[in-house]
TORVO-280130 format. One line per field, with one value per residue: residue in three letters; chain; x, y, z of N, C-alpha, C in turn. Coordinates in pm, 1 decimal, m for minus. Layout:
% residues N
aa <- ALA,...;
ch <- A,...;
n_c1 <- X,...;
n_c2 <- Y,...;
n_c3 <- Z,...;
ca_c1 <- X,...;
ca_c2 <- Y,...;
ca_c3 <- Z,...;
c_c1 <- X,...;
c_c2 <- Y,...;
c_c3 <- Z,...;
END
This chain:
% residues 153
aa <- UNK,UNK,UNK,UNK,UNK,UNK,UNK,UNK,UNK,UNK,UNK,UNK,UNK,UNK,UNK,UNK,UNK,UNK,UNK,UNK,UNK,UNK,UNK,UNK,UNK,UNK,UNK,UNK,UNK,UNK,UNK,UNK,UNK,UNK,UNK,UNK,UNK,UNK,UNK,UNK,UNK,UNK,UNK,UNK,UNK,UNK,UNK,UNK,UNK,UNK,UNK,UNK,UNK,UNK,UNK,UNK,UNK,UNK,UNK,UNK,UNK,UNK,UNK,UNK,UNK,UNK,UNK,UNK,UNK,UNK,UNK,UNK,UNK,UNK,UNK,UNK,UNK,UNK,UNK,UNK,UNK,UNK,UNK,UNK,UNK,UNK,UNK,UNK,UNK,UNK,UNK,UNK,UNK,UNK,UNK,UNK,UNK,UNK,UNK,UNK,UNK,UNK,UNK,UNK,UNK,UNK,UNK,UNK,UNK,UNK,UNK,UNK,UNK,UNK,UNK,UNK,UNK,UNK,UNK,UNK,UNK,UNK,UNK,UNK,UNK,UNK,UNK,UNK,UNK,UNK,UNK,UNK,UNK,UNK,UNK,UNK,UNK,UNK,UNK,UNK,UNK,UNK,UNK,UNK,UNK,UNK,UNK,UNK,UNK,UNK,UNK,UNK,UNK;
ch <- A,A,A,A,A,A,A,A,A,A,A,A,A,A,A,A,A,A,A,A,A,A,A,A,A,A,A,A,A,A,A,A,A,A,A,A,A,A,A,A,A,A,A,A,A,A,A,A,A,A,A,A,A,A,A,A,A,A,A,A,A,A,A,A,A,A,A,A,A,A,A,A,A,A,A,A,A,A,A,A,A,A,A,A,A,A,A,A,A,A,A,A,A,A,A,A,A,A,A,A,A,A,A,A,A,A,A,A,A,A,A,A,A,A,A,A,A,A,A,A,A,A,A,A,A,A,A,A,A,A,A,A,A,A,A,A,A,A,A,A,A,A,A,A,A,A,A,A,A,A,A,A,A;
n_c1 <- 83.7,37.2,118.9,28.5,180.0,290.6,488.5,586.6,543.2,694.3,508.9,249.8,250.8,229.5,m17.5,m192.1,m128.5,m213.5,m494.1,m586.7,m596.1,m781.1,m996.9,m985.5,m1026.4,m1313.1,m1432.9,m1394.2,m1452.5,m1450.6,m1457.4,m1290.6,m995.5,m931.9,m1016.7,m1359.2,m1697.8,m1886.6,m2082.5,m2080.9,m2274.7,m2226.4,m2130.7,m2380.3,m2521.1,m2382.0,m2353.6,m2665.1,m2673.5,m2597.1,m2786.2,m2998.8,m3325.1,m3671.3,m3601.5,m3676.9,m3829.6,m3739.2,m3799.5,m3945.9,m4060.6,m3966.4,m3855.4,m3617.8,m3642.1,m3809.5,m3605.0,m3450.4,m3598.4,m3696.1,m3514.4,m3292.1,m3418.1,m3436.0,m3146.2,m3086.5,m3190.1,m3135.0,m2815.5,m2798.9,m2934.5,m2741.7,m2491.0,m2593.9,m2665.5,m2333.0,m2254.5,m2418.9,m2282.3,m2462.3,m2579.6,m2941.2,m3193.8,m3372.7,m3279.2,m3131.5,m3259.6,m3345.0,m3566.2,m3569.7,m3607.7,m3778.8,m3696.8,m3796.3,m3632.4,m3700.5,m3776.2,m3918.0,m3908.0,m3911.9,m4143.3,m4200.9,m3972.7,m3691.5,m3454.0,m3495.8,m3499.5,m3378.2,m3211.4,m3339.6,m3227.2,m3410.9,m3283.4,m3335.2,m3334.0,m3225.7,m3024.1,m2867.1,m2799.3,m2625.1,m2445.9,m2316.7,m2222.9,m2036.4,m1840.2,m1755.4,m1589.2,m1399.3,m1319.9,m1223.5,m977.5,m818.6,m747.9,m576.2,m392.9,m279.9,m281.1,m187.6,m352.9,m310.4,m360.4,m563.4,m784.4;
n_c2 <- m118.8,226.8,521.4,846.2,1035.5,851.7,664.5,341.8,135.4,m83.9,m183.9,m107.9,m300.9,m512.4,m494.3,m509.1,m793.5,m923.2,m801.2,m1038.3,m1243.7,m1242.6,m1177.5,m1454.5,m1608.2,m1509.8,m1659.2,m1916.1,m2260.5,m2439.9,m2749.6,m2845.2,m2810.6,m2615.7,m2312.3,m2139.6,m2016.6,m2109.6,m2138.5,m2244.4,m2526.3,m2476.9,m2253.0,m2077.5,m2164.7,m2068.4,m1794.0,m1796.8,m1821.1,m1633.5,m1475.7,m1188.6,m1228.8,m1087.1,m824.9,m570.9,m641.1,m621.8,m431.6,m652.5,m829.3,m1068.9,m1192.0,m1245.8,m1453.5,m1630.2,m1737.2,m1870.3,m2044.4,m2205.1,m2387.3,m2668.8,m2657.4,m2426.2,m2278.0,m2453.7,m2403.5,m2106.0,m2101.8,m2240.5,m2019.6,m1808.8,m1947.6,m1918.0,m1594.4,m1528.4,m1689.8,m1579.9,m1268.3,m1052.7,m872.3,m912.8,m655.1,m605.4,m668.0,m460.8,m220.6,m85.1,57.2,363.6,475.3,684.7,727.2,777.2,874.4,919.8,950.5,1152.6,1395.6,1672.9,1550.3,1661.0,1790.5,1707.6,1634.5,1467.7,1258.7,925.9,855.8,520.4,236.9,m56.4,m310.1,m591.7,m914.7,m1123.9,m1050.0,m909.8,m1152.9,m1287.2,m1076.4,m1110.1,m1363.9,m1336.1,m1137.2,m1328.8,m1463.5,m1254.7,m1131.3,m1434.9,m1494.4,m1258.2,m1285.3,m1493.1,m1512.1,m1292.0,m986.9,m658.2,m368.4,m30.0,234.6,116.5,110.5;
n_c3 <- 0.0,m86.0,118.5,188.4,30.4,m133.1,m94.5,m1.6,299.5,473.5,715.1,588.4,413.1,571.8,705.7,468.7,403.8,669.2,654.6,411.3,532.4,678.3,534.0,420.9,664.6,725.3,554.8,548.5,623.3,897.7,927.1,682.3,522.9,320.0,186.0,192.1,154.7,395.8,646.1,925.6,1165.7,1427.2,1463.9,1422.1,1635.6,1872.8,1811.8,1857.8,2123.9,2236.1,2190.3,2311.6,2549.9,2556.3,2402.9,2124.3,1790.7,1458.9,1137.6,1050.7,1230.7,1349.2,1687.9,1903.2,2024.7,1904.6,1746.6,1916.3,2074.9,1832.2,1828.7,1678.2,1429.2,1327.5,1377.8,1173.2,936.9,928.2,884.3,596.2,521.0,579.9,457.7,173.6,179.2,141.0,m34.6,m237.6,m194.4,m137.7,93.1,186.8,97.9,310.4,554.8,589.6,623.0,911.8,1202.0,1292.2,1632.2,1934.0,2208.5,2523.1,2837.0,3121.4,3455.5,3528.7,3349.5,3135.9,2859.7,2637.8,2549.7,2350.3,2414.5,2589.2,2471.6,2369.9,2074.5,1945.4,1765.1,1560.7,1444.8,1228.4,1358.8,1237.7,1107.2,1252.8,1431.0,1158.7,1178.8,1453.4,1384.9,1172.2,1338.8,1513.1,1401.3,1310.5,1573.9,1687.1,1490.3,1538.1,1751.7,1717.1,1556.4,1695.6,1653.2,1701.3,1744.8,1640.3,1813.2,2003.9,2254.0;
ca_c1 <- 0.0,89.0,79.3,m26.6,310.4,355.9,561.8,560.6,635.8,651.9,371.1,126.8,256.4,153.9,m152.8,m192.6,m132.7,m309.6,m632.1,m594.2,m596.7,m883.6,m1067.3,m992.0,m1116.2,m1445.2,m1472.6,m1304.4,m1522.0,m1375.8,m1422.3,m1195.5,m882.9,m985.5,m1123.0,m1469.0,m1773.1,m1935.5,m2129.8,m2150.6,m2421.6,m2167.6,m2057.2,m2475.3,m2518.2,m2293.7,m2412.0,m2756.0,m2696.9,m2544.4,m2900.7,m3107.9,m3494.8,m3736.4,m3629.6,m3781.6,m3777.9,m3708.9,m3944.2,m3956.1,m4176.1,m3916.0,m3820.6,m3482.5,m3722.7,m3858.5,m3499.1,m3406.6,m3667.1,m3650.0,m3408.1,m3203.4,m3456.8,m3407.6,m3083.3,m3043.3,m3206.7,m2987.9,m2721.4,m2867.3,m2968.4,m2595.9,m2474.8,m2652.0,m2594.3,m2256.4,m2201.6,m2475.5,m2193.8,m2507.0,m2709.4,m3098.4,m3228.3,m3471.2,m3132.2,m3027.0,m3338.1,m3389.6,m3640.8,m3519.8,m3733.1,m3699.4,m3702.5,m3758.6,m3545.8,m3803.9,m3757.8,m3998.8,m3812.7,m4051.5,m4207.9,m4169.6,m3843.1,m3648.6,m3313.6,m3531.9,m3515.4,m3243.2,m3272.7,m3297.4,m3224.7,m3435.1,m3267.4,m3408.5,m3252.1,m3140.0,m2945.7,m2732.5,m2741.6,m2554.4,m2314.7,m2265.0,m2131.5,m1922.3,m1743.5,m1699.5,m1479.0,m1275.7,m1277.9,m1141.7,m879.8,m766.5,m678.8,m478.0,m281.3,m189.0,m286.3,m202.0,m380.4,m270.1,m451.3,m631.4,m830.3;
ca_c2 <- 0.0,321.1,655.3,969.8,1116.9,790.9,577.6,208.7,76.4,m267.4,m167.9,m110.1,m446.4,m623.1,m441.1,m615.7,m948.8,m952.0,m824.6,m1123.4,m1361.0,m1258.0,m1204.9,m1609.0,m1699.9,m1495.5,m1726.3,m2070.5,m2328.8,m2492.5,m2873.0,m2801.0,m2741.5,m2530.1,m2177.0,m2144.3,m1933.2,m2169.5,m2086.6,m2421.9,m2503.1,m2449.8,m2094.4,m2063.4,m2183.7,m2010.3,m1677.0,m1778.9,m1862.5,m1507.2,m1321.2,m1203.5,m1220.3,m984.2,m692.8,m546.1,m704.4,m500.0,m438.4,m847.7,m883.0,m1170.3,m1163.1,m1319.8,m1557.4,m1737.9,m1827.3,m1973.7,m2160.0,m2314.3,m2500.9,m2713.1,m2626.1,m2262.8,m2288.9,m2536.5,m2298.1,m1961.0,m2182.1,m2251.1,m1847.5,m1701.0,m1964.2,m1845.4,m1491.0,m1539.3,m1725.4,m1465.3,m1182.8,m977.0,m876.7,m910.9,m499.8,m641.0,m699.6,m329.1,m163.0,m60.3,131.9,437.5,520.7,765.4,657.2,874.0,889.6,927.8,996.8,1318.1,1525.9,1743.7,1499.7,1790.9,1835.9,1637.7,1635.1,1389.5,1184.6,914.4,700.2,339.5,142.1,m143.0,m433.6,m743.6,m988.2,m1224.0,m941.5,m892.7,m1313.8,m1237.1,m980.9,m1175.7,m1510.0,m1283.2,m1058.1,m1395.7,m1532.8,m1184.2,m1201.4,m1581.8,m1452.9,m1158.9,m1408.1,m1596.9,m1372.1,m1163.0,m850.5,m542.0,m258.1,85.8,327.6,0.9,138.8;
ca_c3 <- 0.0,m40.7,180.4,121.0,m98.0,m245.4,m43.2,31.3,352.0,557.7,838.3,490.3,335.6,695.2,693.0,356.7,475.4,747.2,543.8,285.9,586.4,753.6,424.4,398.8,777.9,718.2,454.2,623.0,684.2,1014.6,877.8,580.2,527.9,192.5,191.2,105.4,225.3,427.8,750.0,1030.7,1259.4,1533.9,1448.5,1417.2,1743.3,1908.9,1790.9,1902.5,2288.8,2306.1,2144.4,2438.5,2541.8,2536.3,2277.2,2059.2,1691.7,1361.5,1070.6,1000.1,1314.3,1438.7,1777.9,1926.4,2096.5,1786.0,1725.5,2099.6,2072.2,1712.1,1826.9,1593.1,1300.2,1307.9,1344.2,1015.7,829.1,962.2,835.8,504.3,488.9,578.4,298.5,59.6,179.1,158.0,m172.7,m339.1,m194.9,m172.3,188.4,157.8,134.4,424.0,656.2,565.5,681.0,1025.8,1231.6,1467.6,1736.6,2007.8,2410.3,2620.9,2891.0,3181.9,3578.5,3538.1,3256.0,3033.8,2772.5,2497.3,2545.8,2292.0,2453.1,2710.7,2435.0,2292.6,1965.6,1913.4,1621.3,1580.9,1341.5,1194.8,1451.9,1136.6,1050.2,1371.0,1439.3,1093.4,1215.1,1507.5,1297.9,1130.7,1422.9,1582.4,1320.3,1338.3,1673.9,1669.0,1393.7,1560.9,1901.5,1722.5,1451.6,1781.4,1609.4,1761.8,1677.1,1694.5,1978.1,2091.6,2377.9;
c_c1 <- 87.3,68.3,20.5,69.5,362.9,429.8,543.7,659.8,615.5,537.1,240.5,127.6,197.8,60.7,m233.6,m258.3,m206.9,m497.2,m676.5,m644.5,m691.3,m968.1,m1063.3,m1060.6,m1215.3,m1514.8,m1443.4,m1496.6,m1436.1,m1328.8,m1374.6,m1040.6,m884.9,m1054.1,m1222.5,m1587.7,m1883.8,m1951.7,m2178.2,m2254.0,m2330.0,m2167.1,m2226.1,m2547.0,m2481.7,m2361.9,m2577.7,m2796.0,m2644.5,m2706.7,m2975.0,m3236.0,m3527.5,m3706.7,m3706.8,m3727.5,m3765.7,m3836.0,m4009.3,m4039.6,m4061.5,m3881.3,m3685.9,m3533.8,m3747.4,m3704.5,m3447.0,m3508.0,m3723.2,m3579.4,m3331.2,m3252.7,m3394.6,m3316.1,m3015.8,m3054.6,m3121.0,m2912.3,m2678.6,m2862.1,m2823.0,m2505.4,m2468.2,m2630.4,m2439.6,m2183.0,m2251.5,m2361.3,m2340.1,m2610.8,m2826.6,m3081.3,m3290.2,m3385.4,m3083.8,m3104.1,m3397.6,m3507.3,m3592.8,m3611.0,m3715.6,m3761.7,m3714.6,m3747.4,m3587.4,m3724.4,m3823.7,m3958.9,m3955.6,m4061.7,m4139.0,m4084.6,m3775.4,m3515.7,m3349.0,m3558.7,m3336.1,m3284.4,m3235.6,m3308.5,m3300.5,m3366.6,m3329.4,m3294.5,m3166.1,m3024.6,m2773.0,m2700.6,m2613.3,m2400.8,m2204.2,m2121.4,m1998.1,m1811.4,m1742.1,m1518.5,m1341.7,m1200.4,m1142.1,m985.0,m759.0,m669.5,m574.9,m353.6,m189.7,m164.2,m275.1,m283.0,m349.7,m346.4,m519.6,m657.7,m879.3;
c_c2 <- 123.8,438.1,790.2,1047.8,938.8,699.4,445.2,209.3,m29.5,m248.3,m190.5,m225.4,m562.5,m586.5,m549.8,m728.4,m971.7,m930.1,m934.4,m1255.0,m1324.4,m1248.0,m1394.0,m1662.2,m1632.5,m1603.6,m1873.8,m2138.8,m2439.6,m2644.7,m2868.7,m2772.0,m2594.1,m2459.8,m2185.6,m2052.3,m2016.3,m2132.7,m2243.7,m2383.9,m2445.4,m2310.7,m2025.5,m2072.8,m2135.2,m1874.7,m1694.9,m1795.9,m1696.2,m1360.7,m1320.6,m1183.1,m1081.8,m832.4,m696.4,m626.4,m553.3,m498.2,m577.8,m894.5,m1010.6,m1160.1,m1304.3,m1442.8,m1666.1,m1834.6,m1912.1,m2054.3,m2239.9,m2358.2,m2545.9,m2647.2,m2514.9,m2279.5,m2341.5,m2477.5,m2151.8,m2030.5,m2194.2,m2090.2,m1804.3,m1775.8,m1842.5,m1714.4,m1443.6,m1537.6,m1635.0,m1326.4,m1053.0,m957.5,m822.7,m725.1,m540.4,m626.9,m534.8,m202.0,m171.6,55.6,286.2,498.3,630.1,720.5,738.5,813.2,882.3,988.5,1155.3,1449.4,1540.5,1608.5,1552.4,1847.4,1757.0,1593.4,1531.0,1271.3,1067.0,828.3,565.3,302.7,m12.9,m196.1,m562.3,m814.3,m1108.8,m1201.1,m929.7,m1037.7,m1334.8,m1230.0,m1073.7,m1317.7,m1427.9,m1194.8,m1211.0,m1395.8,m1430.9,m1198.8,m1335.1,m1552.5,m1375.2,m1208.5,m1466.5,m1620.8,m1313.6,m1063.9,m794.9,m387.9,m124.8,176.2,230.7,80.9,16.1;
c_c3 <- 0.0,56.4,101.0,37.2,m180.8,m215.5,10.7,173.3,400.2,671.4,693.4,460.4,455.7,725.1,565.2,355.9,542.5,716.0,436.5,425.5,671.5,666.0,437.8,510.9,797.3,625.4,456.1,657.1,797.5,1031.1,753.9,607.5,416.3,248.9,97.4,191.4,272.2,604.5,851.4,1116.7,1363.1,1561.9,1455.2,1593.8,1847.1,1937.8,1856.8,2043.7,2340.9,2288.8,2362.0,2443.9,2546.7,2490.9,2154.6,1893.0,1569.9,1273.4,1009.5,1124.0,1418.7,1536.4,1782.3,2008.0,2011.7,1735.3,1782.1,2037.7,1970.2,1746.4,1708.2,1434.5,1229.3,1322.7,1207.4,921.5,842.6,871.4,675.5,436.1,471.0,498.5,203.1,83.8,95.9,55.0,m297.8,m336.2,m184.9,m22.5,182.6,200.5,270.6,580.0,683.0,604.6,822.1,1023.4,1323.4,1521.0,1867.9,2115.9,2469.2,2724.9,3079.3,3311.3,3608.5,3457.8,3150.9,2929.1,2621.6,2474.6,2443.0,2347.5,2627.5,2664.6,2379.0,2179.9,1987.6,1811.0,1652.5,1410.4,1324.7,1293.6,1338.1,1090.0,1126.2,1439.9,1319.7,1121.5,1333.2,1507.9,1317.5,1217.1,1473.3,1501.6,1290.7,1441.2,1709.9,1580.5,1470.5,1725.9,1830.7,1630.6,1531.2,1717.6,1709.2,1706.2,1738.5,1754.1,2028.3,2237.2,2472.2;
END
């Protein structure tokens, strides 16, 4: 890579690298040795013991409930879905549309005040079960690369 006047150096080229190889374990299937864009029940699973009850759902009506408690099914199909996601290279518009809503803030503050308010984003929960998969597998990556990243707070 270069900088901003033009110059190559070795921090950009391991920048590089390390982008090519986490591009490949977003895309690893874990029973393989071969890269491929394959999503397991495990990595499905996983992501779904971490959703939690009673929020609110997005404009898809689903709640994080319907998924707990599909059990294996719902899971098989997630599975199936973030495939196909995956191999299409293309996320559903449905996934990409949220709601934002405003909360107010309460303990007796004017109503009509707006600044008594804060937003919420509601997402399709398929969406951020999704996201989830996928920050695992950085996650998982980023453990075991021993990336450092620079200002890391």
């Amino acid at each position: 890579m270069e900088n901003v006047f033009g110059h190559k150096n070795d921090k950009d080229e391991l920048n590089t690298k390390n982008q090519n190889e986490l591009s490949q374990l977003l895309c690893s299937d874990e029973n393989t040795s071969q890269h491929s864009a394959r999503v397991n029940h495990g990595e499905v699973r996983t992501a779904v013991r971490s959703l939690m009850t009673g929020k609110s759902p997005g404009l898809d009506l689903i709640f994080n409930e319907h998924i707990i408690y599909g059990g294996e099914s719902a899971t098989h199909l997630l599975c199936h879905l973030y495939n196909a996601v995956l191999r299409s290279e293309h996320i559903p518009d449905q996934w990409q549309t949220s709601v934002i809503i405003p909360l107010y803030k309460g303990k007796g503050k004017d109503k009509a005040e707006l600044n008594n308010y804060r937003p919420i984003t509601l997402i399709p929960c398929i969406c951020k079960l999704f996201e989830k998969v996928m920050l695992n597998r950085i996650n998982k990556f980023i453990k075991t690369q021993s990336i450092n990243f620079p200002n890391r707070q």
